[in-house]
C-alpha positions in Angstrom: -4.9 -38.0 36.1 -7.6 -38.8 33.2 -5.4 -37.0 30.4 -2.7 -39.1 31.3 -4.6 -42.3 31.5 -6.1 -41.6 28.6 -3.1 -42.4 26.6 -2.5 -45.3 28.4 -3.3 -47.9 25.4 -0.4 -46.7 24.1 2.0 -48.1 26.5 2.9 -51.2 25.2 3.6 -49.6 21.6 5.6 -46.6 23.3 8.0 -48.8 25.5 8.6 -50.4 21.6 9.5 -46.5 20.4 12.0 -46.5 23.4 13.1 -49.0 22.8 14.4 -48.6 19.6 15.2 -44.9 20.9 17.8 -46.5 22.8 20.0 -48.1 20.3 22.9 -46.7 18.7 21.6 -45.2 16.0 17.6 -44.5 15.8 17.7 -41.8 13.4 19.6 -44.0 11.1 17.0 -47.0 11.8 13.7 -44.2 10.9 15.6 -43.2 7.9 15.9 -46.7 6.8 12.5 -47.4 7.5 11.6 -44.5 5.3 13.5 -45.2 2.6 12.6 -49.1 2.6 8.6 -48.1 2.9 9.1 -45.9 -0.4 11.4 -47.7 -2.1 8.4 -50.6 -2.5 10.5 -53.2 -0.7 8.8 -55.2 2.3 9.6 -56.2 5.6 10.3 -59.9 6.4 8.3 -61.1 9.4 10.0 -63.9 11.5 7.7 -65.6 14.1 9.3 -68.8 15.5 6.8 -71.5 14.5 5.3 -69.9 11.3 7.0 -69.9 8.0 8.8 -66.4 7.3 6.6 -63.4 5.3 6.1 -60.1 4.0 4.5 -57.1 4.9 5.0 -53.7 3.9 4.6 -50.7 6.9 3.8 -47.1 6.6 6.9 -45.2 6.5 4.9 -42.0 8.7 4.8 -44.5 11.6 7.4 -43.6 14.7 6.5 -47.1 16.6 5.5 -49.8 14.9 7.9 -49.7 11.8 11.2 -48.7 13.0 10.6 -52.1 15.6 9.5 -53.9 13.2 12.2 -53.6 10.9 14.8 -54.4 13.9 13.3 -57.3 15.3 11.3 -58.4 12.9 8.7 -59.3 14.9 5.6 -57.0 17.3 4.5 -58.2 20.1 6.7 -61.2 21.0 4.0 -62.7 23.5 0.8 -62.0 21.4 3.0 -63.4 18.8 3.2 -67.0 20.7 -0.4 -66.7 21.9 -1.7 -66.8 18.6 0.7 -69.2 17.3 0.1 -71.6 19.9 -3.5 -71.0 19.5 -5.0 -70.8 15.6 -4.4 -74.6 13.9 -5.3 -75.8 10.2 -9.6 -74.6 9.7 -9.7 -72.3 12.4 -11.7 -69.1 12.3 -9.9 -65.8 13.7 -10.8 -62.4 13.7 -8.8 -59.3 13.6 -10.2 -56.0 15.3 -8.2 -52.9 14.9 -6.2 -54.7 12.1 -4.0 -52.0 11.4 -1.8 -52.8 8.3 -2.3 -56.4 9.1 0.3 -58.0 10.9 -2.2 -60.7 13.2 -4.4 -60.7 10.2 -1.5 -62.2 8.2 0.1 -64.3 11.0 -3.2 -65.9 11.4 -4.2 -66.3 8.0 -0.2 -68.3 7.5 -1.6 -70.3 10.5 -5.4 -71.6 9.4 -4.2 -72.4 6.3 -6.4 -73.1 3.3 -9.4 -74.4 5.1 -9.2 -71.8 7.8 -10.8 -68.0 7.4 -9.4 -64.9 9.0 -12.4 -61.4 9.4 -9.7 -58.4 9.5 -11.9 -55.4 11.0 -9.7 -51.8 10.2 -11.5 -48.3 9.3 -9.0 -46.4 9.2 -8.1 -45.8 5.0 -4.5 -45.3 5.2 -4.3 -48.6 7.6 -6.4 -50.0 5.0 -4.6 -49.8 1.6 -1.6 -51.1 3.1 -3.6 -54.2 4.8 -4.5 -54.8 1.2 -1.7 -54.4 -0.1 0.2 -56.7 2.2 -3.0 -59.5 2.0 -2.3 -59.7 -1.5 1.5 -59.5 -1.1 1.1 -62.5 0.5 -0.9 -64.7 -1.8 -3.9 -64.9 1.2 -7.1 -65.7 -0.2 -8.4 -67.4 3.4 -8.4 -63.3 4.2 -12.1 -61.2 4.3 -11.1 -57.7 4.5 -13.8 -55.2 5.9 -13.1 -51.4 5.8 -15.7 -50.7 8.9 -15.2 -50.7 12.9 -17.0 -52.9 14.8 -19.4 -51.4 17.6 -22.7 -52.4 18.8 -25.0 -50.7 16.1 -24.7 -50.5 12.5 -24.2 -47.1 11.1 -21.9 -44.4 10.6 -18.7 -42.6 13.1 -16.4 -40.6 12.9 -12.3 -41.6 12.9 -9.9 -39.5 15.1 -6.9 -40.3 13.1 -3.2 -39.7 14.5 -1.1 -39.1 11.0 1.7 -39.9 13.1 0.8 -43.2 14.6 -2.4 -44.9 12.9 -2.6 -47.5 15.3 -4.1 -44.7 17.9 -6.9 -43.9 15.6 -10.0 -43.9 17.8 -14.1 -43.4 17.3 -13.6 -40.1 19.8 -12.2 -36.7 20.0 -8.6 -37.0 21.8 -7.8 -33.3 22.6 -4.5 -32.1 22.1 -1.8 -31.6 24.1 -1.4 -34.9 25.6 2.0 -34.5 27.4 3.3 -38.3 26.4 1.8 -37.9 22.6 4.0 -34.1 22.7 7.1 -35.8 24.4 7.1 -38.5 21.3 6.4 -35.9 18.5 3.4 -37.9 17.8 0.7 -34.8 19.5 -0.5 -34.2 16.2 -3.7 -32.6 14.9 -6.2 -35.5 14.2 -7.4 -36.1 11.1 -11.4 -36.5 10.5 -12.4 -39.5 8.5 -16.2 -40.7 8.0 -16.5 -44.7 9.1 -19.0 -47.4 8.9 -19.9 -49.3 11.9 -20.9 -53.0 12.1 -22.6 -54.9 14.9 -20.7 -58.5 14.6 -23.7 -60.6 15.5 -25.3 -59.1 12.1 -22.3 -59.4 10.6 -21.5 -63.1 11.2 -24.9 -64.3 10.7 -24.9 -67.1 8.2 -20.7 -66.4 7.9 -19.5 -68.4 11.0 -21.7 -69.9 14.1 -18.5 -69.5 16.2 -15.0 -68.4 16.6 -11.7 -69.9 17.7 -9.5 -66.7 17.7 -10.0 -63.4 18.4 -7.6 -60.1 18.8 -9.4 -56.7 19.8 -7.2 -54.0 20.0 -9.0 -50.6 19.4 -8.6 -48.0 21.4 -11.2 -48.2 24.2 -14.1 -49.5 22.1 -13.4 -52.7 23.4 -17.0 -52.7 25.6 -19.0 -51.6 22.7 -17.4 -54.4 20.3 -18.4 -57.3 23.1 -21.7 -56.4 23.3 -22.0 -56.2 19.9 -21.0 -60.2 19.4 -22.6 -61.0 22.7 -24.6 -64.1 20.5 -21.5 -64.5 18.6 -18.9 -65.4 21.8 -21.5 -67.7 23.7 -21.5 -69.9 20.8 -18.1 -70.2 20.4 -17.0 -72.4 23.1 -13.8 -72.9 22.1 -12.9 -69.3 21.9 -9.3 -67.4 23.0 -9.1 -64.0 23.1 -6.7 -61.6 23.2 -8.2 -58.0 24.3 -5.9 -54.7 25.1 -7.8 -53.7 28.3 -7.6 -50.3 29.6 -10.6 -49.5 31.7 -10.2 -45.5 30.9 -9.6 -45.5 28.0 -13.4 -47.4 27.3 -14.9 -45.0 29.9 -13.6 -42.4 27.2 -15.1 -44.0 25.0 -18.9 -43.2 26.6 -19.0 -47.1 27.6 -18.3 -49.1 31.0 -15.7 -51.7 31.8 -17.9 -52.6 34.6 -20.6 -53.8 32.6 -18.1 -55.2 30.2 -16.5 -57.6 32.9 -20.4 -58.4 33.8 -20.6 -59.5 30.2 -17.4 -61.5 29.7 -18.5 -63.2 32.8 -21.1 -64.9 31.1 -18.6 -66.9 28.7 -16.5 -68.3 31.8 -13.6 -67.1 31.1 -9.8 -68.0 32.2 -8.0 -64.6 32.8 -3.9 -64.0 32.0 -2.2 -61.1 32.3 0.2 -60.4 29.1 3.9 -59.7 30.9 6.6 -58.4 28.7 7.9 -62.3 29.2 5.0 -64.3 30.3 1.4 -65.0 30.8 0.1 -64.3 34.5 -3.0 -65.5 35.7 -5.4 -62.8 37.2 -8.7 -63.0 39.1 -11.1 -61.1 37.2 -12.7 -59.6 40.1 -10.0 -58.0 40.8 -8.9 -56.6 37.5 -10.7 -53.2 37.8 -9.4 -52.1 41.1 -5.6 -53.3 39.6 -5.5 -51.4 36.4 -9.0 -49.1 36.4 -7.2 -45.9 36.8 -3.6 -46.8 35.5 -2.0 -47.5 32.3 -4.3 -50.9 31.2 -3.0 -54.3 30.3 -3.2 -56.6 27.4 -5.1 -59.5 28.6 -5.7 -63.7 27.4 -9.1 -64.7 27.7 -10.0 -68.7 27.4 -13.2 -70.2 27.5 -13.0 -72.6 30.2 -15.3 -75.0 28.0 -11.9 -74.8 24.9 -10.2 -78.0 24.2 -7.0 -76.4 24.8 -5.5 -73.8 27.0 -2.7 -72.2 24.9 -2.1 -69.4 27.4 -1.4 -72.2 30.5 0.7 -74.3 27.9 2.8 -71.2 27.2 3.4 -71.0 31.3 4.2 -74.5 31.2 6.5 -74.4 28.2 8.4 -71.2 30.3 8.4 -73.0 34.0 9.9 -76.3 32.2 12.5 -74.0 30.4 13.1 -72.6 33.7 14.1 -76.4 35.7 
């Protein structure tokens, strides 16, 4: 039960692989994906609400770029969430950044005055966040080749070649019978990291923030209590957080303590469907997906101005009348 659970982060990004496995022609779609990665040309982003853009993806990838390049767009309702969320001066912050498609969404969306912290360790991740930051003229962008935690130091990467975005700060054994079923079971690649506590790191950058995304692979608890001084302060926070309780125990941490800690901020809890935004009890969140696949989840600080996850349940009930 704990190898399978243990690639249960990757649910959301594999029901995108079938997904495109299921149309007419997804060897023709990879190909073009190839071809279009190393022919230099990028991928134009359409998020409803946000003026179009550019980004280029790694060709190697078997999920995210092949979806991409068909819908042009990931993660319809993280998509919404944040663009609902981040206005004109905001501050967001970008965990697991990948090749930057929320850094660049959000950096379009706080504009000028705004600032966006893009967090990614892994190097091949890396040069194309770059590369896509500067594709798009963004100079409201920090870019920080480390992985958040809660010391400052160094780690090792467990890179997939295969599928970047399951790169993680612990040995994944192989074998794993989804990872083999995909093609994506491939030997992990070793790379040396540096870690940064985000209370050090923020000191005298930003007394709070309005946006954050962490999606990294079960280091989730370490990350929080690493910004514990960080969140408090930032009353009008939302968070988006990939939540898969096994995945962090994994890790060598504990969702329990981590829910003990986000309790602290008093939160709002939603539940991110494949079409809307469900509220959850947090108490009951542990025994719901503790042993299963995980969840992506909304947090809101109940002390925020707005409520962008409840105005996107609005918006879907009205739609519905």
């Amino acid at each position: 039960m704990k190898r399978w659970a243990g690639i249960a982060a990757l649910s959301v990004l594999i029901a995108a692989l079938l997904f495109v496995a299921r149309e007419s022609r997804p060897m023709l779609l990879a190909r073009f994906a190839l071809e279009r990665a190393r022919g230099g040309s990028a991928c134009v982003i359409e998020v409803e609400g946000v003026r179009p853009f550019r980004m280029f993806l790694n060709p190697e990838s078997l999920v995210m770029t092949p979806f991409i390049l068909r819908e042009r767009i990931w993660e319809a309702q993280e998509s919404k969430l944040a663009v609902r969320s981040l206005r004109e001066g905001d501050v967001a912050v970008d965990l697991g950044a990948n090749v930057g498609y929320y850094t660049l969404l959000a950096g379009k969306l706080v504009g000028d005055a705004g600032r966006v912290y893009a967090f990614e360790p892994d190097p091949v991740n890396f040069a194309l966040l770059e590369r896509n930051v500067r594709l798009n003229g963004l100079r409201n962008v920090v870019l920080e080749q480390r992985a958040a935690s809660n010391a400052n130091g160094d780690a090792l990467l467990f890179a997939n070649p295969r599928f970047r975005g399951d790169s993680r700060l612990y040995d994944v054994p192989a074998g794993e019978p989804i990872a083999t079923l995909l093609g994506i079971d491939e030997p992990r690649e070793t790379v040396e990291v540096k870690t940064i506590r985000l209370d050090d790191y923020f000191t005298g950058r930003e007394t709070a923030i309005d946006f954050i995304k962490i999606d990294t692979q079960g280091a989730e608890a370490v990350i929080l209590e690493g910004m514990r001084e960080t969140l408090l302060r930032s009353t009008d926070l939302v968070m988006a957080l990939e939540f898969v309780p096994q995945l962090i125990r994994d890790f060598g941490a504990d969702p329990e303590k981590m829910m003990e800690q986000l309790a602290e901020l008093d939160l709002r809890y939603y539940q991110i469907g494949l079409r809307r935004f469900i509220p959850r009890d947090p108490d009951k969140l542990l025994a719901k997906f503790g042993t299963g696949p995980g969840t992506n989840l909304v947090l809101v600080r109940r002390s925020a101005t707005r409520d962008p996850a409840a105005e996107l349940i609005g918006d879907a009930d009205n739609q519905r009348q």
